[in-house]
N, C-alpha and C positions, 0 to 999 in steps of 0.2 A: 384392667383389674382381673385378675387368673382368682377366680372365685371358688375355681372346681380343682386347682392345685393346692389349697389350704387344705382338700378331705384326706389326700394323700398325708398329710402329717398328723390331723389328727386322732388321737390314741383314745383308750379304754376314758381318759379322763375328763372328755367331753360329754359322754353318754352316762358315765353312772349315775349322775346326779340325778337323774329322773329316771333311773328303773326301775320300778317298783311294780309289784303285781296291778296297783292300779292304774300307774300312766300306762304300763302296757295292754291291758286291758282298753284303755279309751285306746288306745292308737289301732287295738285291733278290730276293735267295732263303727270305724270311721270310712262310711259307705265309701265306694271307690267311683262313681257317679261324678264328678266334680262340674259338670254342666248342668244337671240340677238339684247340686247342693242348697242349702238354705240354710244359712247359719242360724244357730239357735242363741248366743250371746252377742256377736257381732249383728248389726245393722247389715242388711244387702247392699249398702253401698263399702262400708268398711269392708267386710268380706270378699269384692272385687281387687279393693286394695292391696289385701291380706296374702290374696292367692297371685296376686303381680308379683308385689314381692317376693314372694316362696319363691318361686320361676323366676327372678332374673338373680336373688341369691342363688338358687342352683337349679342353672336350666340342664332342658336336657343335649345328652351329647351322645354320639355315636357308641359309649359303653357304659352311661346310665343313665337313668330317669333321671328326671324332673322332679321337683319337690311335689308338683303335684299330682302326677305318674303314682304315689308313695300316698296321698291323704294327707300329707304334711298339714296344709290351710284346715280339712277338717280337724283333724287334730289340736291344734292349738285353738282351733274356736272351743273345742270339747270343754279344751284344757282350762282353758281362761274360765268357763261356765262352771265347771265342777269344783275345780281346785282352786284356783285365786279366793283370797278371802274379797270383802264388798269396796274395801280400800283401796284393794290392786286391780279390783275390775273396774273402779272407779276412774284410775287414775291411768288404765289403759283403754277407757273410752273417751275420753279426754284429750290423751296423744294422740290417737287414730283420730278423732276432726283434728286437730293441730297438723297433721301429717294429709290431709283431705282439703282442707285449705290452702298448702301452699300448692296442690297439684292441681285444683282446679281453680287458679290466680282469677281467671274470666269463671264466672257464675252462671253462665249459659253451657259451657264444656258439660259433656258429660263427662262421668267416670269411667266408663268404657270406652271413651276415646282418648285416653291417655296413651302414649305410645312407651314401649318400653323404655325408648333412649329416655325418657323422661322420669321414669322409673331410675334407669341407672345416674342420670343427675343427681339426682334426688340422693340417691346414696351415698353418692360421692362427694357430696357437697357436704350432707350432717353427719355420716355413718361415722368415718373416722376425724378426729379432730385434732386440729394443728399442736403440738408440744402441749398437750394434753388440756387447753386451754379451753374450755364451753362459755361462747359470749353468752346464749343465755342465762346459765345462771351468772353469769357474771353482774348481768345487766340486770337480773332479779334475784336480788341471795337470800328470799323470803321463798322462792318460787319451792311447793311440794310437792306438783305433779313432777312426771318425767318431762327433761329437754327432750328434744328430737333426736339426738344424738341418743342419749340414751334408751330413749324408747326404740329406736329403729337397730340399737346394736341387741338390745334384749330380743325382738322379734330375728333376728340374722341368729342369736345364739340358740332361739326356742326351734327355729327352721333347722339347722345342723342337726342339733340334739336327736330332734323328733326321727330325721333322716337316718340316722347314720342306728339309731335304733327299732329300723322298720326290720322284720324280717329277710327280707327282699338283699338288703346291703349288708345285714348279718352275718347271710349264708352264703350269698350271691356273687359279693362285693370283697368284703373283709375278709381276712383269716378266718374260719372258724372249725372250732374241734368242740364239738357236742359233750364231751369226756375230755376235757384237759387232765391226762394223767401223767405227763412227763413238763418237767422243767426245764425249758428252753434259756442257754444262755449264748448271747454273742450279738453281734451284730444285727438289728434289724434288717437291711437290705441285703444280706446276705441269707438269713432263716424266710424270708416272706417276702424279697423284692421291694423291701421297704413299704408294706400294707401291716396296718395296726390289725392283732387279734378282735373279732368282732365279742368274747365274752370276758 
């Protein structure tokens, strides 16, 4: 799975949906500390979880960080606290044990001894789903929390978003022009090498 070959195509249309003067604001007051973070909505054990994922959705590589390099996992903890109304936080503490459960099958494991490849199972197994098929709801068509499926592709879309609108990959990463005052037309990989405008 080329995890870090989907950002190359990703465009302006992944990131506006959450621009706003105040996501950007929490993404920019999300201490850079990540060893002793404390999540303030997540459980310290969910919050382990939270930040595996970020990292094996987008680890780091030899020319970018790591989702959590970025605050990514604080971020979305912020996110979920502030902005989810009581419904969505509800129903995404709910997923996180459903998603905590399958990975610690023996009840003696710790959560910090999860290994990544278990993490990338884990992904691979519920993230994407065969001809668009979810045996869960299938097997509960009452069910109103989120599948696993769905809960783990929202956390995969909250990790990109959050990324790809850090400053860091903005300016750093993506095209960016401070003053877009000219109208570029033609070919992407011929104007930018095939990199999406970061604004």
């Amino acid at each position: 799975m080329k995890r870090r070959e989907a950002l190359k195509n990703i465009g302006f249309a992944t990131g506006f949906l959450v621009v706003t003067p105040t996501i950007i604001s929490i993404l920019q007051s999300c201490d850079s500390d990540i060893k002793n973070w404390k999540p303030i909505f997540f459980t310290v054990e969910q919050g382990v979880v939270l930040t595996r994922l970020a990292d094996v959705i987008l680890p780091k590589t030899t020319k970018l960080p790591s989702a959590t390099d970025l605050n990514v996992p604080q971020f979305i903890d912020r996110y979920a606290n502030e902005v989810l109304d009581d419904e969505s936080q509800n129903n995404m503490k709910i997923a996180f044990d459903k998603i905590i459960y399958i990975l610690k099958a023996n009840e003696e494991i710790s959560i910090n001894d999860i290994t990544d490849n278990e993490y990338k199972a884990l992904l691979d197994k519920h993230l994407v789903l065969s001809d668009g098929i979810n045996p869960e709801k299938d097997e509960n068509p009452s069910l109103t929390t989120s599948s696993k499926s769905e809960f783990l592709n929202y956390i995969k879309w909250m990790c990109i978003t959050a990324y790809l609108t850090t400053e860091e990959i903005g300016e750093n990463v993506l095209v960016y022009d401070p003053i877009p005052t000219k109208y570029y037309t033609g070919d992407l990989q011929e104007l930018t090498g095939g990199i999406s405008y970061s604004l």
